[in-house]
C-alpha positions, 0 to 999 in steps of 0.5 A: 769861429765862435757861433754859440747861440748864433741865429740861422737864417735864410735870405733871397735863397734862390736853387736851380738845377740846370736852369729848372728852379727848386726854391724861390727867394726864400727868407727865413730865420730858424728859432733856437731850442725848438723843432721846425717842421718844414711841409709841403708836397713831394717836389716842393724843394724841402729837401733841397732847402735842408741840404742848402742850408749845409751845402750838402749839394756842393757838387751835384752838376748844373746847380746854381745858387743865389742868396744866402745862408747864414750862421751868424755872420757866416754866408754858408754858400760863400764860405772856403772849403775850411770855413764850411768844414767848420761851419757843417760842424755847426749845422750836422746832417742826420740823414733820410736812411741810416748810413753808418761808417764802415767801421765800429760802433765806437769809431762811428761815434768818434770820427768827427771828433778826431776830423775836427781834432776836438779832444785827445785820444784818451778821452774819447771813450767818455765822449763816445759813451756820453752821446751813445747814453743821449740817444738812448743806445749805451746799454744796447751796444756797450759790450760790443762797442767794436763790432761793425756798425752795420750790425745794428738794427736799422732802429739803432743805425739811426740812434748811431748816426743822430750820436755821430752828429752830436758828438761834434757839439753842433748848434742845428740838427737837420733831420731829413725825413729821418724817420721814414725808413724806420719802424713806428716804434723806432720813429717813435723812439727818434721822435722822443729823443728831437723833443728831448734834445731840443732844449740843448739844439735846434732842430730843423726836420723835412716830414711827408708826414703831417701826423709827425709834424703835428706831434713835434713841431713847436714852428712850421714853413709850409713849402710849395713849388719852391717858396714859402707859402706860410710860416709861423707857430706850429699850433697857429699854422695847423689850427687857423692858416692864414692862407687858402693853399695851406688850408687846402694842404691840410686838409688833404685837397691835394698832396 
């Protein structure tokens, strides 16, 4: 499947778990080569619409699912286990806390590759070392590539795991709340490499933190009870929203 510069978008997307609804006819269309900011209040379904858009909630029980997401022409929620193998290979996960394999530095990096069969044995040490320098963590850990990852700092696991995503060249990184486990200088540090990265990837990020969204975010969807209230340029959205809600949002009426 060849998806280069295939546009990710959300149609009719409807979520219910046991019948109690998440999400609600949600439709959008993510832009490339920028950060997209999804806000909104705790329990609001931002999380759930990043996992849906990967299916990373496949097995949880009771879920029903209606609409679709699609990477180009492929339905993410429709596809067979081979193509959402390929599929999560586009859009990869870097989740809310750090969670490194059980295994090396080094293996960390490249067991998506070797899962995908995307390069030969031999070259891996260069792959492994091109992502560990994007992320800024090659000359931390260079000396140590076989030490478990776990030894890392929690900074540095977070580095790892945003490696481990890129090493399988997708096109969209989800990034659920994946500074809020972290220090202000790790967060800043992670925050610096999505604004960096952008140029080559899309970047859709969950944030509680509306300082951060403001800081990164080139677009934003406003999330409330489930359905998008506003959507738009991020600057356009935090200067002058459309709506009542989001403006009582923004200004702390509620949270």
């Amino acid at each position: 499947m060849n998806e280069m510069q295939a546009p990710l978008s959300v149609r009719d997307l409807s979520v219910a778990i046991g019948g109690n609804p998440i999400l609600r006819q949600v439709n959008l269309t993510f832009p490339r080569n920028r950060i997209t900011c999804i806000i909104g209040p705790s329990g609001c379904g931002k999380s759930t619409l990043l996992k849906t858009l990967n299916r990373m909630h496949y097995n949880v029980e009771g879920l029903q699912v209606s609409g679709s997401v699609l990477l180009g022409t492929h339905d993410v929620i429709r596809a067979n286990d081979q193509e959402l193998l390929e599929l999560r290979r586009n859009i990869g996960l870097v989740p809310q806390k750090p969670c490194p394999l059980p295994m090396s530095i080094f293996d960390n990096v490249a067991y998506g590759c070797r899962i995908h069969g995307m390069y030969r044995k031999k070259e891996l040490p260069d792959v492994v070392e091109k992502y560990l320098t994007e992320v800024g963590l090659w000359d931390e850990v260079k000396d140590r590539l076989g030490s478990p990852a776990v030894r890392l700092s929690l900074g540095q696991q977070q580095r790892l795991c945003l490696a481990r995503t890129l090493a399988v060249e997708p096109e969209y990184i989800l990034a659920d709340e994946s500074t809020s486990a972290l220090d202000p200088l790790s967060s800043k540090t992670v925050e610096d490499l999505f604004i960096k990265l952008k140029k080559d990837y899309s970047i859709i990020m969950v944030t509680h933190t509306l300082h951060q969204a403001r800081r990164i975010a080139d677009y934003a969807v406003f999330l409330y009870l489930g359905e998008v209230i506003e959507e738009g340029p991020a600057a356009d959205l935090f200067n002058t929203p459309r709506e009542e809600l989001t403006r009582n949002y923004l200004t702390g009426t509620f949270s």
